[in-house]
C-alpha positions in Angstrom: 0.0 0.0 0.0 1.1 3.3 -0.7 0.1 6.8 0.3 -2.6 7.7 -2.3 -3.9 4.1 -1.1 -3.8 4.9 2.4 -5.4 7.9 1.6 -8.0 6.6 -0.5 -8.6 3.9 2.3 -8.9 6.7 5.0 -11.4 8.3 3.2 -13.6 5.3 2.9 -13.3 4.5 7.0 -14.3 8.2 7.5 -17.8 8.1 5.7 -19.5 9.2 2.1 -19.4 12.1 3.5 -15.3 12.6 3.8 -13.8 14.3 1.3 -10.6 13.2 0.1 -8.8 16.5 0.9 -9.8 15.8 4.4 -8.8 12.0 4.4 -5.6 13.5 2.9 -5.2 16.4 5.6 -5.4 13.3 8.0 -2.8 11.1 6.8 -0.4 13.3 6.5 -1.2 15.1 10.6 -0.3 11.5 11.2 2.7 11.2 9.2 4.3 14.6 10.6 3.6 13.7 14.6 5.2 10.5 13.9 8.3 12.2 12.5 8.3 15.1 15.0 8.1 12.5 17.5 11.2 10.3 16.5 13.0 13.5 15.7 12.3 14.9 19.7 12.0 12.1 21.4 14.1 8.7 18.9 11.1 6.7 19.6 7.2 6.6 18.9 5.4 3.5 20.2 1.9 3.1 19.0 0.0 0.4 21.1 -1.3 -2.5 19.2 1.0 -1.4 15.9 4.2 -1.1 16.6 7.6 1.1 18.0 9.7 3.4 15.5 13.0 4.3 16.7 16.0 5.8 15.3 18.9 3.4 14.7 22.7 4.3 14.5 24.8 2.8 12.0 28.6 2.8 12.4 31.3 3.5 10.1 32.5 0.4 8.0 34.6 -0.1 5.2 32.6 -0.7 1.7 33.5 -1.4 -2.1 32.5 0.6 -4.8 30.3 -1.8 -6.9 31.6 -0.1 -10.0 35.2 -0.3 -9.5 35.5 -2.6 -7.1 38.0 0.0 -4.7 37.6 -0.2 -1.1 35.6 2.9 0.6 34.8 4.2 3.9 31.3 4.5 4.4 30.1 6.8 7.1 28.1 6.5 10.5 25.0 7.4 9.7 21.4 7.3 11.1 18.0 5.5 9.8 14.4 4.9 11.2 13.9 1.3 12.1 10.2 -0.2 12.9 9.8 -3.1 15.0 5.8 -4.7 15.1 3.9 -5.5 17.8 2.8 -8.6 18.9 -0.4 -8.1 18.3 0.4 -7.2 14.4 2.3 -10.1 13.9 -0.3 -12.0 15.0 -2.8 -10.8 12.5 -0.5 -11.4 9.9 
């Protein structure tokens, strides 16, 4: 699923009378606490869905795939999501 998906999905949930601007406007108020929260805070735990977090990544030592020379790559950052039980369950 994607976001116009989601979107279209949200607006379905809300009633014939949503309108897909507003179903839009809601997805994406989601979307921005979520990432205000893991920027303040590193973690967002929804009950019943699941925890994003930030994850570090150290340096390590790559290869170009093109020319096969050995490379640093640097320490870096990512957002990692881990399921609840009860997700993974339904699954």
């Amino acid at each position: 699923m994607n976001k116009a998906e989601l979107i279209e999905a949200v607006q379905k949930a809300m009633g014939k009378e949503a309108t897909k601007r507003a179903a839009e406007d809601a997805v994406n108020t989601v979307l921005e606490a979520i990432a205000t929260g893991i920027k303040k805070t590193k973690k967002v735990q929804i009950i019943g869905f699941g925890t994003f977090s930030v994850k570090k990544r150290a340096a390590r030592m790559g290869r170009n795939p093109k020319t096969g020379e050995a490379m640093k790559i640097a320490a870096s950052k990512s957002v990692g999501f881990k399921a609840s039980s009860s997700l993974k369950g339904g699954l």
